[in-house]
N, C-alpha and C positions, 0 to 999 in steps of 0.2 A: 352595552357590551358589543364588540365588533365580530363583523360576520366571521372572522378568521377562527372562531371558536366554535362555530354552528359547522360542522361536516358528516359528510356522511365517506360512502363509500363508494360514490360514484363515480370518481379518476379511475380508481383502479379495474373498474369492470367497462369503463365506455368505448373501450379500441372493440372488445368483443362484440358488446352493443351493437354499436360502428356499424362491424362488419357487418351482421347478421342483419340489419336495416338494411342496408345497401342489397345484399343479395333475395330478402325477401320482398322489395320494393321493385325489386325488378320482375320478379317470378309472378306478383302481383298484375303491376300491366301486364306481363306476356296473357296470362290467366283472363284477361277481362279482354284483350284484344282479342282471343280464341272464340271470342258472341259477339259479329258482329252486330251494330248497332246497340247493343247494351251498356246501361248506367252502370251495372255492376252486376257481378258475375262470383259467385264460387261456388264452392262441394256444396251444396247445401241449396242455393236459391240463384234464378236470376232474374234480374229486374229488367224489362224494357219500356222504352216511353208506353208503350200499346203492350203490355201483357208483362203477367208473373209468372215463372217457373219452378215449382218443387217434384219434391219424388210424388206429393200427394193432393197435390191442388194446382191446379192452371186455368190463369184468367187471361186470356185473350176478348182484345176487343175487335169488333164488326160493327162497321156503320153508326147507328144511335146504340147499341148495347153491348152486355157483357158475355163471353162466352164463359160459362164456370165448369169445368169437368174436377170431380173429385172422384175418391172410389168409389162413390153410390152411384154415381152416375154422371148427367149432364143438365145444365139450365139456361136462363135466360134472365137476364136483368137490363131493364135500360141502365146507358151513362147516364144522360141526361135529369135525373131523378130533383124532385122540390123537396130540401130539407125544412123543416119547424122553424129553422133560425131565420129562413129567407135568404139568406148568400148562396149562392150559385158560382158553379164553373163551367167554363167551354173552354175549347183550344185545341190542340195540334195532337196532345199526349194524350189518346184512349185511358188508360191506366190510370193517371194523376187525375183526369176528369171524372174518372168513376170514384175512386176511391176520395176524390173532396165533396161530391156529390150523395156518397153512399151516407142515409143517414145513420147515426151515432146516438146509444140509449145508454151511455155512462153513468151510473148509480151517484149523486150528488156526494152521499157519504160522509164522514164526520172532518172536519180539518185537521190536517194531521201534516207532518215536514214536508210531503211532497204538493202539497195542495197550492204553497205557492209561484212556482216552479210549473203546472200546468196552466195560473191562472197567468201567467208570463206568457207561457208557448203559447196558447191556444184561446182561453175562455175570455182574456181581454177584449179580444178581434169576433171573438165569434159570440159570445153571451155573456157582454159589458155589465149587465143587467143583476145577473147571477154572479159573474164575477164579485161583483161589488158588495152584494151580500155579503157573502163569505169575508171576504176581506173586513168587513164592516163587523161581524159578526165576534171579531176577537178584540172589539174598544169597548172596554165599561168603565163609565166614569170617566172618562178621556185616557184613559189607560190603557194598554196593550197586556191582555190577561193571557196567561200561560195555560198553554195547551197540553206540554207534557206533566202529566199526573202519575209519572211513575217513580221511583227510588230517586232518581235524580234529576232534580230541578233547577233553577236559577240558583246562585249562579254556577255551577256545573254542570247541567243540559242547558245551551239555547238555543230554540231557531226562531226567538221573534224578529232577529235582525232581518232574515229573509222575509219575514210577514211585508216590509218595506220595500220588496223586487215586486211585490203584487200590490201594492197599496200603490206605486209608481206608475205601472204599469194599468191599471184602472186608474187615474185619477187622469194618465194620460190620453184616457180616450174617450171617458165621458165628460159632460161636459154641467160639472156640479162643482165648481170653484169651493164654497161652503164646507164640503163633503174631503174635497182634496186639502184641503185646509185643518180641518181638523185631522185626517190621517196625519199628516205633517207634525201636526201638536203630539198626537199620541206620540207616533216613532220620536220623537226628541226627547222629549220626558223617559224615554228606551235607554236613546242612544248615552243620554247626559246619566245615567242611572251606572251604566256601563263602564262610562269615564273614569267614574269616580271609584268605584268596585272593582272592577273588571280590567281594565285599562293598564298593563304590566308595563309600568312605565322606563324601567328597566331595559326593557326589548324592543318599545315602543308599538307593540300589538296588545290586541284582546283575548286574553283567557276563556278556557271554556269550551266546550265540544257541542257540537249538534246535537240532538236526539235518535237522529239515526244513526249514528256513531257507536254503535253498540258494540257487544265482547268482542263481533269477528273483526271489527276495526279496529281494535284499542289491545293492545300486550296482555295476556292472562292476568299480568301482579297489578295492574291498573285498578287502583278501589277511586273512590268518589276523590279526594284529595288528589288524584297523582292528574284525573279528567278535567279535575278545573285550573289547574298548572299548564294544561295541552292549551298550546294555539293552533288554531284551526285556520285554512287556506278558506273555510268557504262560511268560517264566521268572520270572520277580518277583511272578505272581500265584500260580503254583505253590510258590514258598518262602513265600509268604505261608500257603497252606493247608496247606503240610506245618509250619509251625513252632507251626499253632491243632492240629492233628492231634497234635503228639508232645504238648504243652503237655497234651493232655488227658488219656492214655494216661501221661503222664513228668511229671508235675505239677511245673514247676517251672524244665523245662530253658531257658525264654528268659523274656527280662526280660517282662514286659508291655508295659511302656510301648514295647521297640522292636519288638515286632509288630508295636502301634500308629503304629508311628511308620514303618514302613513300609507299612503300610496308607494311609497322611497319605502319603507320598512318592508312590506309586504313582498317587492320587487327582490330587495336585497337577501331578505331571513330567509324565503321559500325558495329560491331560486337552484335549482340542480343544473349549473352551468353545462358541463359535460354532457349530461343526456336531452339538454333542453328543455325540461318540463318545471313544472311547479310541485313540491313537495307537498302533500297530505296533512301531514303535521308536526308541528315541534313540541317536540315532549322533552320531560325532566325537567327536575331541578337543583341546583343550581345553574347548571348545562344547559342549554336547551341543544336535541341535538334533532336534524331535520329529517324523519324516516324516507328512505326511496322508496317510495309509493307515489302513487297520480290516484286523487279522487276527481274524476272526469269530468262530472257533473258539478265543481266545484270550479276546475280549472276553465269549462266551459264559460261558464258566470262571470270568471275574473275575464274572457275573452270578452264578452259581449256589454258589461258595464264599463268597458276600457276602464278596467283595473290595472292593465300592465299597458306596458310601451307597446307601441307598433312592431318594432321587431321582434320583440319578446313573446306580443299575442303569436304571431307567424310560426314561429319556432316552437310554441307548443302545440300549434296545430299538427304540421311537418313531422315531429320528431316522435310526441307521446308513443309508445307502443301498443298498436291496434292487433286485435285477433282476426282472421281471417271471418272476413263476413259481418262481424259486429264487433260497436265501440265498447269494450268493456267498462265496467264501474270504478273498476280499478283494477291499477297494474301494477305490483304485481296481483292476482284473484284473492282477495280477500272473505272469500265464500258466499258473495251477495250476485252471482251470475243466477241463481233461480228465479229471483225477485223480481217479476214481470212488471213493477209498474217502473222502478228502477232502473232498470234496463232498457223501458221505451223512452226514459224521461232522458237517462245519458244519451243515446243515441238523438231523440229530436234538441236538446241544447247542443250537440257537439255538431248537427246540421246546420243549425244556425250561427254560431260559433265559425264555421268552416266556408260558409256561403260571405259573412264579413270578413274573414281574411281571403277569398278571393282563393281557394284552394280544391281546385274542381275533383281530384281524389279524395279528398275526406268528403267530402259533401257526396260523392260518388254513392261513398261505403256507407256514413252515417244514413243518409237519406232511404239508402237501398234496403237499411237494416230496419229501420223503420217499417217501409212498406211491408216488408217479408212479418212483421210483428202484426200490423194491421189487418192484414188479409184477415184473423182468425180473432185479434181482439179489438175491442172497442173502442178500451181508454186509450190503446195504441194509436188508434187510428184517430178519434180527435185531436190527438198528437201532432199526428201526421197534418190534417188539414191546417190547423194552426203552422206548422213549421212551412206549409205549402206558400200560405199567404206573406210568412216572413222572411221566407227566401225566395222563392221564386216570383212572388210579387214584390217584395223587399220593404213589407210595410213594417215601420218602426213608430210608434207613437213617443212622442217627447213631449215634455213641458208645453214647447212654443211652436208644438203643430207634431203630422205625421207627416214624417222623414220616408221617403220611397226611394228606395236603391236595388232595384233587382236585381238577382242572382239568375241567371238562365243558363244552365249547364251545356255544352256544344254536343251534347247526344239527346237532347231533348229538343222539341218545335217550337217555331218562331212566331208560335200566337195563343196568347194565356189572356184571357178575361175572366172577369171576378164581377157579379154584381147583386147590388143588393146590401152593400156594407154597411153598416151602422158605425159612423164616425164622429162623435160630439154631438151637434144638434142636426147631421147632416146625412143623407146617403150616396156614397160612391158607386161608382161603377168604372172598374180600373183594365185598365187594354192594356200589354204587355205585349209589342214586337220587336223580332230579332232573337240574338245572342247575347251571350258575354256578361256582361258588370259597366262597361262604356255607354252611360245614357248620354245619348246624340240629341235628342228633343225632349222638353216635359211640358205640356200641356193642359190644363185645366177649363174645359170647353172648348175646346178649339184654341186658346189663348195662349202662347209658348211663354213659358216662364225660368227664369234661370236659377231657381231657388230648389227646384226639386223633394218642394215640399207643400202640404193643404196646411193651409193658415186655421189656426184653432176657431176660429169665428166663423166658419163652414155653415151656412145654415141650404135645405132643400135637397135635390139631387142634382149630381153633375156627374159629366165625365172627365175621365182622370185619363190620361196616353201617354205611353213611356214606350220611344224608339232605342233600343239599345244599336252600339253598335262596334259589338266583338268585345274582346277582353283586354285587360291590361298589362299582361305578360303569361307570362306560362306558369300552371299550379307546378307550388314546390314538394309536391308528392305526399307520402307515406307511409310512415314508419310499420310494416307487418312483423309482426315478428311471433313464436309460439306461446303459445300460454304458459307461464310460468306462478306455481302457488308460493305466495306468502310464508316464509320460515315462519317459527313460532321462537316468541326471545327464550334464550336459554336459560334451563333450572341454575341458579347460583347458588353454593352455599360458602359463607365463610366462619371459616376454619381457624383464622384468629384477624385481630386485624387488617393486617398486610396479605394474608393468604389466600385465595379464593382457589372454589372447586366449581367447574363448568360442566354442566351434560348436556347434548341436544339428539334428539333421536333423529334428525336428519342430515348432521354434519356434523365431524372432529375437527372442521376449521371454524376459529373466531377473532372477529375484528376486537379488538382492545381501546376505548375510549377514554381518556383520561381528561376532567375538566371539559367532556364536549367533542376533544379533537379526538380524530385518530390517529393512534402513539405505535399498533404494531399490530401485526394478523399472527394468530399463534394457531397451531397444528397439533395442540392437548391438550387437557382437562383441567391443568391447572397453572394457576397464573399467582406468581406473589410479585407486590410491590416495593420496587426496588427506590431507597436515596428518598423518600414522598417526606420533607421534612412540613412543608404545610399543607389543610387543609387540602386533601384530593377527591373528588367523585372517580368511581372509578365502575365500569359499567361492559358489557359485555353482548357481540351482536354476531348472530348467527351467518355463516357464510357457505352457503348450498354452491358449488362445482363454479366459483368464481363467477358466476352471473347476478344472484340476486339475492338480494338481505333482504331484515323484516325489522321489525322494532328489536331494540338491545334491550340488555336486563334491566331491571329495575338500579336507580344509582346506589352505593354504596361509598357512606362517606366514609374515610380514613381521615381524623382525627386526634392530631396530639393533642394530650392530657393537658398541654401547657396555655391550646388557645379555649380552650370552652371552660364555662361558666353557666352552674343551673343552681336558680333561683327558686325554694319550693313555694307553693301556692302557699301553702298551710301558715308561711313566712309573712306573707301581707295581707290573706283575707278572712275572714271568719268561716268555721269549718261546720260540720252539720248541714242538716239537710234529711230528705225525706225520698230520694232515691235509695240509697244504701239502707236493706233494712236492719244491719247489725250497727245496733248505736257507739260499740266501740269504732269500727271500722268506719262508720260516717264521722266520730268525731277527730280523725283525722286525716277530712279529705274535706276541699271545699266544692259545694257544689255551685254551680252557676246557673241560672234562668234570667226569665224575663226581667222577673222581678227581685230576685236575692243576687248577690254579686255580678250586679250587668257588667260592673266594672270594675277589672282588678289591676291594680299598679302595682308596677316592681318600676323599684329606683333601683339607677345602675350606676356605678363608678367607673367608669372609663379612663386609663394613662392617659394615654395616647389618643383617642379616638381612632376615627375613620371606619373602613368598611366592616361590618356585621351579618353572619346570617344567623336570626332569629326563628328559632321554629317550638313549639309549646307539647308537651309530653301529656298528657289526657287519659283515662281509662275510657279502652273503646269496645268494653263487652256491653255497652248501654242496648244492644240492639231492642232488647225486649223492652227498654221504653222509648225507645226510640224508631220505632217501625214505620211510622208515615215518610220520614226522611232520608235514614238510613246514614242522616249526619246533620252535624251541628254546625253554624257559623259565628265566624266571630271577628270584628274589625281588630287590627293591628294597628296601634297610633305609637308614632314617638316623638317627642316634646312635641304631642300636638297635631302633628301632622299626619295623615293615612298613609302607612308603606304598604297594605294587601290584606285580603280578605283571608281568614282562615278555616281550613275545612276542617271538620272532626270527622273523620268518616268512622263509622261502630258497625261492628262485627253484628251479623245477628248471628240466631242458635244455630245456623249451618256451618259458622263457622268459630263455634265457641271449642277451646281446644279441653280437653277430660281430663289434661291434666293440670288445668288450672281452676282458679274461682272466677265467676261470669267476673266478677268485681274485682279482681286485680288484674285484669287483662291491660297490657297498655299499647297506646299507640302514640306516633310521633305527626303533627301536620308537616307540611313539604316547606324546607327552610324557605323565607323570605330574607332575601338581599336589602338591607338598612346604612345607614352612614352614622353614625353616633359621634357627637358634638366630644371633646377632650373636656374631661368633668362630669359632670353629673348628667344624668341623663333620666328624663320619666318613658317609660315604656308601660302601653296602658293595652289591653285587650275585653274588647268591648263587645257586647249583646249591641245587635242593631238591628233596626226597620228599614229594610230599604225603598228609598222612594222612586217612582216610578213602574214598579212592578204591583200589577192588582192581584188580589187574592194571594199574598205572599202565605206560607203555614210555617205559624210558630209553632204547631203542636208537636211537641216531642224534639224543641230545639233549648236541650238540655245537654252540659256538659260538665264533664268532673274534670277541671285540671288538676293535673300532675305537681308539673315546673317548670317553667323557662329556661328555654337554654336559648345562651350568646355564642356562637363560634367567632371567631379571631376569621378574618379573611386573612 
């Protein structure tokens, strides 16, 4: 499908946008040139090389220490302090030297979505060791086993694709070829698992939502079906760097050209031209339509795996809308601003993120926002030293060695040492003088080398010196702009086919979607469709004082009588069964498991052939036997071939309605897009195992189909 279809609503509100950038970007610098010498400045904190500012804590530094005054009083700490890890700091900047110095007692904790994500920022460089654990600690059986244990699982929550940003980033630094080798294996057996499942070939992206993608991310009408329909910005850039990851390690295992070509996808489907940024996610189906939102720590990722172009990374640097003082999670608030590890993990990726696009005002903000986090927490503050070492020292571990490009901001000192590092089978000790991003010299023992890089075959201690000298142009600034919350998509009801009724308690304006686009902005409650002689979705998105939308309604197809066709179950498979305990009522329904109807055929007669969309009608009151999943899967084949995976997602008793029976409740899966052959056609939906995922749970993956239904495209 062509992007011409995927829109949102971002033309019509970017002049305002525009504006309000330009003028808060400027109030910005005034605001930070008001201290001088400061990295960053506002209501709230400010940052200098040599000391931090609040209403309630100030750290200045004097000679070897720290001066600490809070309201209880006053103290004393040296800078200079020996952490457990053995890496150390000195240089120019009191502050930076204390707080990479100061040691850090972070709770190891269970692994969970953010765990790889820190072991990226920070545990690679600082505790390869324990990194590696952890990383290690989710392969059994050479399999990459699922962490999330809650309602929704594979394939409708993943984040093992990210498990691959830390398995990269360890395998980059120590120096166990074996160890990296097998991660490689696992993640591929991941990624090929995915392909096959997962892989909406249609859009040329991957399905499926992260785990931390929970209700405040995702539209109220969102059940399990509508989340494994969602493409995700920061699961699709994660497959993107695990499949350049094995490719390099597994020489061979994915074509090029559709890495490439997912790379092109990614660029094209997500892309919010007008405001510059990367869209959050593409939801609906048959639509896919791309929400205005920025999830940060996602767009960061796609900056730092060169997921997107050059100019593209730049421009979401630039453009994204930041809140005064810190890098939000998301923009528009999507209610995850409390969420303290969140919050430090967005700000240290958008530092580093900001220091490789060579942008000395975000790195300003994110950096400052960090430190201001660190003073008081922990897991902040191993944040922090990690993002210290990978921007201000500009250490990057790769495949075929660590890459040093440093960042040194022109309101910071022109002498940063690091020593102590633990790098493959080696220890560094890294000198950092000057400015800027322009290294003039790189040396490895005194030995100038043009490569600007330590060769992975590193063994003993050496010294590492990097002369910068000044910058490459001038940062292209800062999008500030005010906090703005997330609409919520509007109640729909309809009223008969053609006719809908819209309410939202935060606006009587709504954008109108038809098939994906946007068709009109309407100023009332109700909307009917006019002339729709084939198949339309037809969907509805909240629009708060011409600035900022949220997810649209759920889609609603309109449907002539004349292109569908529903095939009952009851038609091709044998009925009964041991769910339904009324024996009339089971004997006309068929049930489906592991083991009784894995596999039910309906033959189809096609005129004409060509385009289909196929979606299966099911009773979805099963909750009360189906509680470990919260839904059922099922492969889609026709003549033979995999079109998509299908969700049953089932109500439990919370949502069983009194005036039905748990047992005729029905529900619909989300149509899947088909091509059917002119003639006869098998259409098969299938019970399946999927390979590659450990510990997959069949329990409770039990389903009562309805009937197929055919739509006409």
């Amino acid at each position: 499908m062509g992007t011409d279809i995927i829109r949102t609503a971002a033309a019509r509100i970017f002049k305002l946008a525009a504006a309000v950038a330009v003028i808060v970007m400027s109030t910005g610098c005034e605001r930070r040139m008001e201290k001088v010498g400061a990295i960053y400045s506002c209501d709230d904190y400010t940052v200098y090389p040599d000391s931090f500012v609040s209403q309630s804590l100030t750290l200045t530094a004097k000679g070897d220490s720290m001066i600490i005054r809070t309201d209880t009083g006053e103290r004393l700490e040296r800078v200079h302090g020996t952490k457990t890890d053995g890496i150390t700091m000195s240089g120019s900047d009191g502050l930076i030297t204390y707080l990479f110095n100061r040691e850090t007692h972070v709770p190891s904790g269970d692994y969970d979505e953010f765990t790889p994500y820190g072991i990226y920022v920070s545990e690679c460089l600082l505790d390869c060791d324990s990194a590696a654990m952890a990383v290690d600690s989710r392969i059994a059986g050479g399999e990459i086993v699922e962490y999330a244990k809650g309602a929704y699982r594979w394939p409708v929550s993943m984040a093992d694709a990210t498990w691959g940003v830390a398995a990269a980033a360890v395998s980059a630094t120590e120096a166990d070829e074996k160890r990296a080798h097998d991660r490689a294996e696992a993640l591929k057996k991941l990624i090929d698992c995915d392909i096959y499942y997962v892989y909406d070939r249609r859009e040329g992206l991957f399905a499926g939502v992260p785990p931390e993608m929970d209700i405040r991310e995702m539209p109220d009408w969102a059940g399990a079906g509508d989340a494994a329909a969602m493409m995700t910005l920061e699961g699709n850039i994660s497959r993107l760097a695990a499949m350049r990851w094995v490719n390099t390690l597994l020489p061979g295992s994915y074509e090029e050209e559709f890495v490439a070509e997912l790379g092109e996808n990614i660029a094209k489907r997500f892309w919010i031209p007008n405001l510059g940024m990367l869209s959050q996610t593409l939801y609906q189906r048959p639509y896919p339509v791309s929400v205005t939102a920025a999830d940060n720590i996602a767009q960061a990722l796609a900056v730092v795996t060169d997921g997107t172009g050059e100019a593209m990374a730049s421009r979401i640097i630039s453009n994204t809308p930041m809140t005064e003082g810190k890098v939000p999670a998301t923009y528009p608030d999507q209610g995850l601003e409390g969420e303290s590890r969140r919050g430090a993990l967005t700000s240290a990726m958008w530092a580093i993120a900001s220091a490789m696009e060579k942008n000395g005002d975000a790195w300003a903000l994110s950096y400052a926002s960090l430190v201001a986090k660190s003073v008081a927490d922990g897991y902040a503050l191993r944040l922090l030293q990690g993002v210290t070492l990978r921007t201000v020292f500009g250490l990057m571990p790769e495949a075929d060695g660590l890459r040093i490009q440093p960042y040194v901001h022109d309101m910071l000192g022109d002498y940063h040492r690091v020593s102590g590092l633990k790098y493959r089978n080696g220890t560094l000790n890294v000198t950092v003088r000057g400015k800027g991003d322009v290294v003039s010299t790189f040396s490895i023992d005194g030995v100038i080398s043009a490569e600007g890089k330590v060769g992975t075959d590193i063994e003993g201690e050496h010294e590492v010196e990097i002369v910068l000298a000044g910058s490459t142009g001038v940062s292209d600034g800062i999008n500030v702009a005010e906090r703005k919350q997330m609409p919520r998509a509007p109640e729909v009801t309809v009223e008969s086919p053609r006719k809908y009724s819209i309410k939202s308690g935060e606006t009587g304006y709504f954008i109108v979607y038809l098939n994906g686009a946007v068709d009109e902005i309407i100023g009332r409650g109700q909307y009917e469709l006019y002339n729709a002689a084939p198949v339309t979705a037809v969907s509805f998105e909240a629009d708060v004082a011409n600035t900022v939308t949220g997810y649209a309604s759920k889609n609603r197809l309109y449907i002539p009588a004349k292109d569908s066709v529903s095939i009952a179950c009851s038609a091709v498979a044998p009925t009964g069964g041991r769910v339904l305990a009324n024996k009339d009522l089971a004997s006309k329904h068929v049930e489906s498991t592991r083991y009784k109807n894995a596999r039910i055929v309906f033959d189809y007669e096609s005129a004409s052939g060509g385009g289909y969309y196929v979606r299966l009608r099911y009773l979805d009151g099963l909750g009360i036997v189906n509680k470990n999943r919260q839904y059922a899967l099922r492969v889609l084949k026709v003549n033979g071939e995999q079109a998509g995976v299908m969700v049953l997602s089932q109500r439990g008793p919370e949502m069983w309605s009194p005036a039905e029976d748990w047992a005729s409740m029905c529900g619909t899966t989300e149509p899947i897009a088909v091509e059917l052959a002119r003639g006869r056609n098998e259409i098969a939906v299938e019970y399946f195992t999927p390979n590659g995922v450990a510990g997959f749970d069949h329990d409770g993956n039990t389903a009562i189909p309805v009937a197929l239904e055919l739509i006409k495209r």
